[in-house]
C-alpha positions in Angstrom: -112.9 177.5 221.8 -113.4 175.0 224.8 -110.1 173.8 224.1 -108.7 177.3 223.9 -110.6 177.7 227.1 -108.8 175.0 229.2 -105.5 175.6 228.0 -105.2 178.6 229.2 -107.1 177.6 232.4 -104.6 175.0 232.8 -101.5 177.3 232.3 -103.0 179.8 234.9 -102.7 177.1 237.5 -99.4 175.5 236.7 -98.5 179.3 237.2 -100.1 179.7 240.2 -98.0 176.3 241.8 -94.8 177.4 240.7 -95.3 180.7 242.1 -96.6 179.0 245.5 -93.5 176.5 245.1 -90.2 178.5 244.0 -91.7 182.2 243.3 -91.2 185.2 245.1 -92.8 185.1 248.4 -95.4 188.2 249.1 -93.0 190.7 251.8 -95.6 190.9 254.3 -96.0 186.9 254.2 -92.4 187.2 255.0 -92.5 189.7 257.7 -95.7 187.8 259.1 -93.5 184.5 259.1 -90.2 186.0 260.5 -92.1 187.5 263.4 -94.1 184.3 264.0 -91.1 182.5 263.9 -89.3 184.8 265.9 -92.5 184.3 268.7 -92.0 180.5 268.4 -87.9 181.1 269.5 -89.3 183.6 272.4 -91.5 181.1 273.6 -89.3 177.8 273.3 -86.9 179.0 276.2 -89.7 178.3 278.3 -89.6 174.3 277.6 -86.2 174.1 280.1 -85.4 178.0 280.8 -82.9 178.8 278.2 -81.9 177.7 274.4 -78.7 176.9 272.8 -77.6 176.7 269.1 -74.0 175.9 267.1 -72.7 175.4 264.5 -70.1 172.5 263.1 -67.0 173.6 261.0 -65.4 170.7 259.6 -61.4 171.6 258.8 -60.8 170.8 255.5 -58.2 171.2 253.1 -59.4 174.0 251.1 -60.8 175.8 254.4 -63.4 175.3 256.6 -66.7 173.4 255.6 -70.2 173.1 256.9 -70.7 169.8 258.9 -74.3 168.8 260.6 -73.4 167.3 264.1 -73.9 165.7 266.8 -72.8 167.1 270.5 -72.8 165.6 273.7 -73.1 168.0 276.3 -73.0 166.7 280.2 -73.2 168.8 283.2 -69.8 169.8 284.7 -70.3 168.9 288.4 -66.8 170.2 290.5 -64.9 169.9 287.6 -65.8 166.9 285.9 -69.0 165.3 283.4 -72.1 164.3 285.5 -72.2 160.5 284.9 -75.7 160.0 286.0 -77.6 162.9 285.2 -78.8 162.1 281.4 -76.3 164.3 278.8 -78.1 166.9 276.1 -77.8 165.6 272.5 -77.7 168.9 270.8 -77.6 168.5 266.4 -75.8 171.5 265.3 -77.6 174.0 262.7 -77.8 173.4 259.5 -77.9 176.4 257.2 -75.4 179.2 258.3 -72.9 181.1 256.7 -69.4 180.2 257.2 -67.0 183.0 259.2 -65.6 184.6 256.0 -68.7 184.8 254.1 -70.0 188.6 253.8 -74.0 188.8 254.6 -75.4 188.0 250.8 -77.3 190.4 248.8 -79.4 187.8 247.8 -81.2 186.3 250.5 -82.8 183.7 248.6 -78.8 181.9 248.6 -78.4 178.4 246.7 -77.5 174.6 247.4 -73.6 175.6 247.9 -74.9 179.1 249.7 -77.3 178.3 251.9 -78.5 181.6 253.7 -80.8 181.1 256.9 -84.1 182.0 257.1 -86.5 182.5 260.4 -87.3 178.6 259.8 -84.0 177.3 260.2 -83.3 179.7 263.1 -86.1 178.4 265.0 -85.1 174.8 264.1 -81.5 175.0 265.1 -82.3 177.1 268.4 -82.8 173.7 271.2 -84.2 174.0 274.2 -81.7 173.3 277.8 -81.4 174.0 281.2 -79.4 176.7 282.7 -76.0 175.6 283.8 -72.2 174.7 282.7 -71.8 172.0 280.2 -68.8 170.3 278.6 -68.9 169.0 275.7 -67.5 164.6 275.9 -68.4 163.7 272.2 -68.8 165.3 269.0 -69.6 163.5 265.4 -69.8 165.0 262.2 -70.5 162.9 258.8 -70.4 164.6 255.1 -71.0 162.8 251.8 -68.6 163.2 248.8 -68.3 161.9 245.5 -65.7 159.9 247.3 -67.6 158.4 249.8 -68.9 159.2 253.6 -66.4 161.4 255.5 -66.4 160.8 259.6 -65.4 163.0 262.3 -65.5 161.6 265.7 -63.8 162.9 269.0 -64.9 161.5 272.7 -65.5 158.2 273.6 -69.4 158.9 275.0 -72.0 157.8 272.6 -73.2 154.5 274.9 -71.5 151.8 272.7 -69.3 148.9 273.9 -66.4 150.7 275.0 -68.4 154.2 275.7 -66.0 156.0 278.2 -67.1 159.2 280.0 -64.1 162.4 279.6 -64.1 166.0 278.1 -63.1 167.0 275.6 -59.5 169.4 275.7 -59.5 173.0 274.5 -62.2 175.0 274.5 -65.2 172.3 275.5 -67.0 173.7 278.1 -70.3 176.6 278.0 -72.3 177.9 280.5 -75.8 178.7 280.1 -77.5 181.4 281.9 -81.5 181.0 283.6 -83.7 182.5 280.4 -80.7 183.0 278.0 -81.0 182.2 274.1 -77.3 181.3 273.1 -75.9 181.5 269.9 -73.0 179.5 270.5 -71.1 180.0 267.4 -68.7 178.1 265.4 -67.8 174.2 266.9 -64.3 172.6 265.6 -62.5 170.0 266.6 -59.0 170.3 265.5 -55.5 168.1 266.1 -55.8 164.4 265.5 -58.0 161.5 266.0 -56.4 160.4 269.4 -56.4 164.0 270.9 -58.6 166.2 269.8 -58.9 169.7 270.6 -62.0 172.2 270.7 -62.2 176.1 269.4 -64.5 178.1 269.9 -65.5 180.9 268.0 -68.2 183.9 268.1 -70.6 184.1 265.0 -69.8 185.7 262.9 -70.8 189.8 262.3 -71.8 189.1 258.9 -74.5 186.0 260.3 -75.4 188.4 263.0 -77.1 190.9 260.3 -78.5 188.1 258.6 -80.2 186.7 261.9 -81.3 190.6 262.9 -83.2 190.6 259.4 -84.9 187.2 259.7 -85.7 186.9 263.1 -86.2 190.4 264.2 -88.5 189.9 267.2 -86.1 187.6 268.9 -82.5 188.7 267.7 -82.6 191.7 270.6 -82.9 188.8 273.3 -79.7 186.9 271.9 -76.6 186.5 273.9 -73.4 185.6 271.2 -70.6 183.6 273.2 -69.0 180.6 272.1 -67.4 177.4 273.9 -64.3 178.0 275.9 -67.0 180.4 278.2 
């Protein structure tokens, strides 16, 4: 009977952690967290008066791809990169749907459908000061069965032969005093030795997702993308 007893007592927990690790979450834990979260974006702008977030579309063969980034951002002083004010390293988001994907009708999404929640919103949201920036560097690694794919444009990243330019196309963004930006989608197109940037709005389909999951904050968004 004791055995019996602790059997079942034991099952009863290994239920209760996999429901705490991969079950369904209760709704108003979810509402709590999307409005805490959505507080935490609200309050953030504060750190340097306005935020900024992207995200990095790699062009590949088959269409575009996620990339995580990194973008160097420098004032634009009468018409060119401040060179002694410090740049803004701004890492690009991470989970986002890409611009053809309709909103999902699960929102739970998977490894190769990764749907945003209020945590990765408040994450990819950085903290910058008001102004116009251009971007003078951009780097975007993935991993493939076939090895570590690089995409690199500018010459700024502080190495041996760092040089200081823009970036062509579409590289600069102007921030406004208390503004949270949603950027949109970042690509670098042509070739290695010019490089080109595009810019382009979010998508309406990640706008629905973001006005779900961060309700509290989505209101107080301004959509633009780089090239404004």
């Amino acid at each position: 009977m004791k055995k019996r007893t602790f059997t079942a007592s034991a099952l009863s927990i290994v239920s209760v952690l996999l429901a705490s690790c991969g079950g369904a979450k209760d709704p108003a834990m979810i509402a709590g967290e999307r409005q805490a979260k959505s507080e935490e974006i609200l309050n953030e702008r504060k750190q340097k008066g306005a935020l900024i977030m992207t995200r990095f579309i790699y062009p590949g063969l088959f269409g575009p791809i996620r990339c995580l980034a990194d973008i160097r951002l420098r004032k634009l002083v009468a018409g060119a990169p401040d060179e002694t004010t410090p740049p803004v390293d701004l890492g690009t988001a991470a989970r986002w749907l890409l611009p053809e994907q309709a909103k999902p009708a699960d929102m739970k999404g998977d490894f190769l459908n990764p749907v945003p929640d209020a945590k990765d919103y408040e994450r990819a949201f950085q903290p910058i000061a008001p102004g116009t920036y251009v971007v003078t560097h951009a780097r975007c690694q993935m991993s493939s069965p076939n090895g570590t794919t690089t995409l690199e444009a500018g010459g700024d990243h502080g190495g041996l032969f760092s040089y200081i330019s823009a970036l062509e196309g579409a590289s600069t963004i102007t921030i406004g005093e208390g503004q949270i930006v949603d950027a949109g989608y970042f690509r670098v197109q042509g070739t290695r030795d010019h490089p080109v940037v595009v810019g382009q709005e979010a998508s309406s389909a990640e706008r629905e997702v973001m006005k779900e999951v961060i309700p509290g904050a989505y209101s107080s968004i301004t959509f633009k993308k780089f090239g404004e």
